[in-house]
Each structure stands twice: as C-alpha cells, then as structure tokens.
N, C-alpha and C positions, 0 to 999 in steps of 0.2 A: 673295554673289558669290564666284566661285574663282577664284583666278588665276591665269592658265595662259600658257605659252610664247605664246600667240598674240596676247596683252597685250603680252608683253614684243617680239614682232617689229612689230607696229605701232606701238608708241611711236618703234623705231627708223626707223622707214621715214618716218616723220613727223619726224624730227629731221635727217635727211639730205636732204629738202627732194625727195624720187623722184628724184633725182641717178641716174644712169646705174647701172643693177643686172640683172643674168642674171634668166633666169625664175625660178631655184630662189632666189633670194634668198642666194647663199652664204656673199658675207661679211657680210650680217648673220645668218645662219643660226649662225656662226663665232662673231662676237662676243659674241651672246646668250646659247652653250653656255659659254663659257668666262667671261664676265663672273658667270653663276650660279654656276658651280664657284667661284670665288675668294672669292666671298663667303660661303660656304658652309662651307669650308674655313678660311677663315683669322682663325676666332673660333671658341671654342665656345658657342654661343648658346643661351639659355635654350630657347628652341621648339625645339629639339632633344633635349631632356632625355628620357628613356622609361626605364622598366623591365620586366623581363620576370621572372618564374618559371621557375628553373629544376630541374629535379629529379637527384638527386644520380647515379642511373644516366645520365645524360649525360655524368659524366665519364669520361673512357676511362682505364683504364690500358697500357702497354705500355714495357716495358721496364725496368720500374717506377717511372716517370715518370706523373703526375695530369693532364690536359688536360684542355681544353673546348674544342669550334671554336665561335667567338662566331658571333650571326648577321651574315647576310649586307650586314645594312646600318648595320654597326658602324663609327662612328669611331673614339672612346676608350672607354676601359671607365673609368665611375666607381669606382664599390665593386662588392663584393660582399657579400652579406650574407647571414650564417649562419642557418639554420632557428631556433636560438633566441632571434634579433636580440640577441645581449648577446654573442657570442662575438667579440673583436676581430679585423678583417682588417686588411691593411695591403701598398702595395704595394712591391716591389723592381725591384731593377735586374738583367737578362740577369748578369750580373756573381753578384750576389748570389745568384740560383738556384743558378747554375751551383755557387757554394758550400754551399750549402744540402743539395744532392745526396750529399754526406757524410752526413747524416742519413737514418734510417731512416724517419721522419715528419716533419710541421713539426713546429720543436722548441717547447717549451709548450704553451699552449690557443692563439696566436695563427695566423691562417691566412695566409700569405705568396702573394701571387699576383706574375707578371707578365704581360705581352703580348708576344710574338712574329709574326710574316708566316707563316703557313701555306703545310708546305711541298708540300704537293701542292695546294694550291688557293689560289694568292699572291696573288689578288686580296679573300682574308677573310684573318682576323688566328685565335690558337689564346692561350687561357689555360693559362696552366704554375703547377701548386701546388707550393710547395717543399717539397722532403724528398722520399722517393723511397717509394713505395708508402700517399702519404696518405689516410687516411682519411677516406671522403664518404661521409656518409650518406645511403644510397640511396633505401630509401623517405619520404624528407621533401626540402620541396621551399628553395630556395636561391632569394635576389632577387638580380638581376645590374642594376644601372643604369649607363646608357652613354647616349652620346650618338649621337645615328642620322646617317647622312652618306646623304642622298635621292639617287635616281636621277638619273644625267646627263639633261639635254634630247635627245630625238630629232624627237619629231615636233613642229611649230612651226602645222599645221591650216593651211599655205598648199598642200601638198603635193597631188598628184592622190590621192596613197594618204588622204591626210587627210579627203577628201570624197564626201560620199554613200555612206561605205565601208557594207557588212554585215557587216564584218570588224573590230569595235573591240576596240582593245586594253584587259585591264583597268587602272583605275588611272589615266585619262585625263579629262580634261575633253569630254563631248561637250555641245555646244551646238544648238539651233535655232534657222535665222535664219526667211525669207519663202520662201511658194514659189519665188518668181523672184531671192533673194537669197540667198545664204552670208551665216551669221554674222559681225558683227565686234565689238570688244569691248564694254566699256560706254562710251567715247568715241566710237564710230563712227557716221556716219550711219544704217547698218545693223545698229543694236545687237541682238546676240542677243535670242530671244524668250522660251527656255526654256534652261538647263544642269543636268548633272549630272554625278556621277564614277562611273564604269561599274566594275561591273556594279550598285554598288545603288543600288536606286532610290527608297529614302528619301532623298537626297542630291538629289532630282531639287525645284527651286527651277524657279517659273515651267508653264506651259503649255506646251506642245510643240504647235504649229500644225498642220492636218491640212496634207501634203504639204509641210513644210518641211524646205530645204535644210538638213542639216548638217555640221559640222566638227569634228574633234576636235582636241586637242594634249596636251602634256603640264602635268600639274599644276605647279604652283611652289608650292612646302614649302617658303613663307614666310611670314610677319606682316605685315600693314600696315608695320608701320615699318620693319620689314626691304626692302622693295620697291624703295622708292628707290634704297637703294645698290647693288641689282642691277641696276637703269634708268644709272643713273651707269657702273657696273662696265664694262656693255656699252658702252657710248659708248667709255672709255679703249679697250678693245680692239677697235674698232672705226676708230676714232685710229689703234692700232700694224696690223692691217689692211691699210688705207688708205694708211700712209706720212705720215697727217696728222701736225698737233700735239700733242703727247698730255698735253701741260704742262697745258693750259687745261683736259682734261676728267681729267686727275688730281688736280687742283684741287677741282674739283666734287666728286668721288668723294671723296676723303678727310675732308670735311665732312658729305656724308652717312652714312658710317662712322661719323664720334665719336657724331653724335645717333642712330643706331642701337644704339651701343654703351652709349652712356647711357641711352635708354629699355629696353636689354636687362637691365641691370645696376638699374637704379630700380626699375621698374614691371614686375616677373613674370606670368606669367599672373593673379595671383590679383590685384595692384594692391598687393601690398604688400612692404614692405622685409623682407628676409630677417638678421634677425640674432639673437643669443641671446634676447631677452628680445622675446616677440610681441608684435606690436603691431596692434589699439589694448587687447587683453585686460590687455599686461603682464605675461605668466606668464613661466614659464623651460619650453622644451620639450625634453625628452629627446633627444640626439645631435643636438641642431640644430648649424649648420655659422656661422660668422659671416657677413657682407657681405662685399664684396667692399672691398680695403682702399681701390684705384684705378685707373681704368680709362681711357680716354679720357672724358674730361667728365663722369666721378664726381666732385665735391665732395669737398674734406676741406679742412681748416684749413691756413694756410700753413705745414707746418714738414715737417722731412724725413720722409720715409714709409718704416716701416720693419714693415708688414703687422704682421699680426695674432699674437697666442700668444708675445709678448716679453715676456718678465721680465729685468728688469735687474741684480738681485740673486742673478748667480750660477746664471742659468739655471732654476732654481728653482719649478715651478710656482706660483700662487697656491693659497691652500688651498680644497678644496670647496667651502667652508659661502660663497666670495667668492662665484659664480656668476660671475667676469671672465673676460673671456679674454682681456687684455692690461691691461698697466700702463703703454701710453705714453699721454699725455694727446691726441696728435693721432690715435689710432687707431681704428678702427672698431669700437663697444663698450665703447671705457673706460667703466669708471664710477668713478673715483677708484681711488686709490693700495691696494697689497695690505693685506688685513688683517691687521693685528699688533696682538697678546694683549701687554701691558706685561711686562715680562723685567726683572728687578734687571740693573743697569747691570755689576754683577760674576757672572761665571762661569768660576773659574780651572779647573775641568775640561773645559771646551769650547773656551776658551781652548787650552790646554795641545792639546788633541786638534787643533787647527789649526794648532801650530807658531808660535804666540806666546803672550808671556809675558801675565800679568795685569800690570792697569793699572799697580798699584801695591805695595808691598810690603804697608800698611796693618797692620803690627805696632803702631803708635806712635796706630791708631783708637780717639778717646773717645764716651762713649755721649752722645748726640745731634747729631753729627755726620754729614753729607748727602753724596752726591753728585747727579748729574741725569746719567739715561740720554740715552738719543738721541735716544728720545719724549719728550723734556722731561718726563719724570715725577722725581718727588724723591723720593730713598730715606734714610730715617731708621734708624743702628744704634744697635740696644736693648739691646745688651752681648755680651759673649761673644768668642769667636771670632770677630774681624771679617772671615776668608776663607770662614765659612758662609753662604751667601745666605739661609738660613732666619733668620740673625740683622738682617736688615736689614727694615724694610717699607717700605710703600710710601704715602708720605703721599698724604690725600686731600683 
C-alpha cells in the first residue's frame, strides 16, 4: 500500500464529523499541506537519509572559490566523502570559510565544506570548499549524503483535475476504484482496486478493473510510524484553521512525535541499533558513527547526559587499540573506563614539563622501600638513583 494525500484528506474529513466544508475542501486542503511540512521538517529522520555520487567536474570554480549546487531536494548535507574514503572532511561555519579564503587551497589533507542559500536559485542551498582555488578531482567520483526534504502536497485526488485525468503527473499515486465509483483509501467503503506511482509500472500493486474510475494524489514520503504524527499534525492545524482548541490536538500530536521519534532512533531501516561495535556479529566497523545519545523516548540510565566522544581526563582521546568512544558510564557505547598501561608512580621529567614539582625529594630512599601509583600498583626501589624510574619496578 502507498500512502498518498488522499489518506491523509479522508482521515480528516472523517474526524470533522462532514461539518460544514466548501467543495474544494480548503481548510482541510490547508491543514493536511502544512501538518506534512512540519513533520517533515522539524526532525531529521532516518527515512530520509540518501546519498548520491558525485563527480568532481560538478564543482564549479569562479572567482576562485570551489562550489557545488546541492540537488534540488536537499535538506541538510551530512558528509561528504572523498573518492579515496580515508581522506578526512569536516564541516565549518560561513564564519570559518570566510577565513579560510586566505588560503590558497584547504590547508592540509582535510577537506572543509559549508552550506549556504543559493543565490540565484534560493529555493536550493550551494556547498563552498574552503581555501580558494581547491583542488577536486575531476575524473573520480565523490559521495555526498544528505537528507532529502520531499515535495509539498498539491494534489489531494478530490480535485476535478484529480479524476479521470489523461494527464497524470509523474511521481503520483494513481489508484483504480469501480466503474461507477472513484477510489477511496484502504478504510473506505469504496476501497481502491488497483494502485501505482506513475510512470512505472512495476510499482503497479493489484488489478486495474476494465473501465474503472480513477484518482490520483500525491505520494507521502513517509513510514508507517511516521503516519501518525502527520494524521495528528493535520488535526492541530486544523484546530489553528478553524479557530478551534488546539491544546487538546497538540496533545495528541506531541505523543505521537516522542514514539515516532523513538522508533526512528531505535529501529532503522535495517531493525538494528546503530553503534560502534555491530550487532548481533560484534565486530568494530570502520568510520561507523555512535547511537544516538538521547532523543525523545530514547532510553538511557538516569544520570546526566553528556553525549558521546567525552573524555574527562583533559580532553584527551582514548587510545586506538580501546575501540571506546566515550568514558562516561551513562553513555552510549561505554564500555568501561580508558585503558592505562601501569606508569611508575614517579616522573620528575613529565612532572617538571607540566609545571609541578615531583612528589617528593626521595634523596633519604633505601632499597626496598614502596610507594602505590594511582592504579594501585606497588613499586619496589632496587637501589641507585632513587629519581630514575628505571631504578624502581614494579611488583607483581
């Protein structure tokens, strides 16, 4: 089943009880367009996730400035990622370009991107590489992943243009109902017979009946569980519309939000939790990204939240060989405290290089005599020089 504008206008029309409404159905025509847009817009949701190939002659230069016009049905631009996949990108602020610009290239191997509103065509966005005349390689092709922001609602299939047209738009849900019936959704007395999204017609689900009525509308580039809080969305603005209450169906609404949001964040396309270490293999997967730390109706242990890639020791990352990507215990991915290799308790030259003194004088140190580091290990001096740390070991 696809689920199209013409779902989401009869849900309405059935919750408004046919209450007094124009032919064209306007203000729920209204509420339906803008209940989609909100919900659409004001998460970035997994089912919108996509990448594209792009080839390095796409970027333009002029003025000696690197661009890209993103496509057309760009929200945000996640990464970008370099033809050798190991070359680091990383994004900046309008701010930072602008500094950048001093530079003859980006400076390093790392590639600096932002986003900007395009300005001859300000309903797409344009990517800017920092440093001024950067080098893209032309014949090798570049992955760009973003998240897609789907078409407004137009057509809703109540419309006269909607029915029996020979004129369908691509990208539409068309439906067939009975000869002597228009289609209506899968709740309706008159449930469609056959649908498809036009123009192809491997997409075509069901029979198409000799001489039957059809309808088209617009797709909804949504998820089952995403559905809901677009049926909800439409109600509040509907509510504001109307002049009604809008308390009571913003209520609603923001309930089927959290569990949208929670099944978007839980359950990805694939059914499985997205964090370093895969699961149910167990492995460690190259440039994987953590979980999310917390979302509306995400899980996590009760203590304060303080996202992911914290070390508390000075900023510090963990070392490689850990595989962690944080050291708080309530975080997403801990797996216990960073690793540390046992250190003699004394290091007057490391000491000294941070601007305090060592522990102790330890001129008056005899041989078998201890101290205990910080990992509780016990160090035993074997004579000599008691400020050499080669002179001390390390009982076991």
């Amino acid at each position: 089943m696809y689920r199209c504008a013409q779902d989401l206008l009869e849900y309405l029309m059935a919750t408004t009880s046919g209450g007094a409404q124009d032919t064209e159905h306007r203000a729920l025509r209204a509420a339906a367009g803008n209940g989609y847009r909100d919900v659409l817009t004001h998460h970035d949701w997994t089912w919108l996730d996509t990448a594209i190939t792009v080839k390095g002659s796409d970027f333009t230069q002029a003025d000696g400035t690197t661009s890209l016009l993103l496509p057309r049905d760009c929200k945000n631009v996640d990464a970008l990622v370099a033809p050798d996949r190991t070359t680091a990108t990383a994004f900046m602020t309008v701010r930072e370009y602008n500094q950048l610009l001093a530079y003859d290239v980006s400076p390093g191997s790392t590639i600096f991107w932002t986003v900007v509103p395009d300005r001859k065509q300000p309903d797409r966005m344009r990517m800017l590489i920092g440093g001024r005349n950067s080098p893209m390689y032309e014949d090798m092709e570049y992955i760009l992943t973003y998240r897609r922001a789907p078409q407004p609602l137009r057509y809703f299939g109540y419309e006269k243009r909607c029915r029996d047209s020979q004129d369908v738009p691509d990208g539409v849900v068309l439906r067939w109902g009975s000869p002597t019936q228009y289609p209506e959704g899968p709740y309706g007395i008159n449930s469609y017979a056959a649908e498809m999204i036009t123009p192809d017609t491997e997409t075509l689900q069901g029979t198409p009946p000799n001489g039957g009525r059809t309808s088209f509308s617009d797709f909804l580039d949504v998820p089952d569980y995403l559905f809901s809080a677009v049926l909800s969305a439409s109600e509040v603005w509907y509510a504001r519309l109307t002049g009604n209450n809008v308390e009571g169906a913003l209520t609603v609404h923001s309930r089927d939000m959290r569990l949208a949001m929670e099944q978007d964040g839980l359950a990805p396309m694939s059914g499985r939790r997205r964090h370093v270490m895969r699961s149910p293999e167990g492995i460690e997967m190259p440039y994987a990204s953590t979980g999310t730390a917390r979302q509306m109706g995400y899980y996590s242990p009760e203590q304060p939240d303080t996202g992911t890639n914290i070390s508390p020791t000075g900023g510090t990352p963990n070392p490689p060989t850990s595989f962690k990507t944080t050291d708080k215990p309530h975080s997403v991915g801990y797996q216990g405290p960073p690793i540390q290799s046992p250190e003699p308790w004394l290091n007057p030259w490391e000491a000294k290089a941070f601007g305090s003194p060592a522990p102790d004088d330890l001129t008056s140190t005899k041989v078998g005599e201890y101290k205990i580091d910080p990992l509780n290990n016990k160090w035993v001096f074997t004579g000599g020089d008691p400020k050499d740390k080669n002179n001390w070991g390390l009982e076991q």
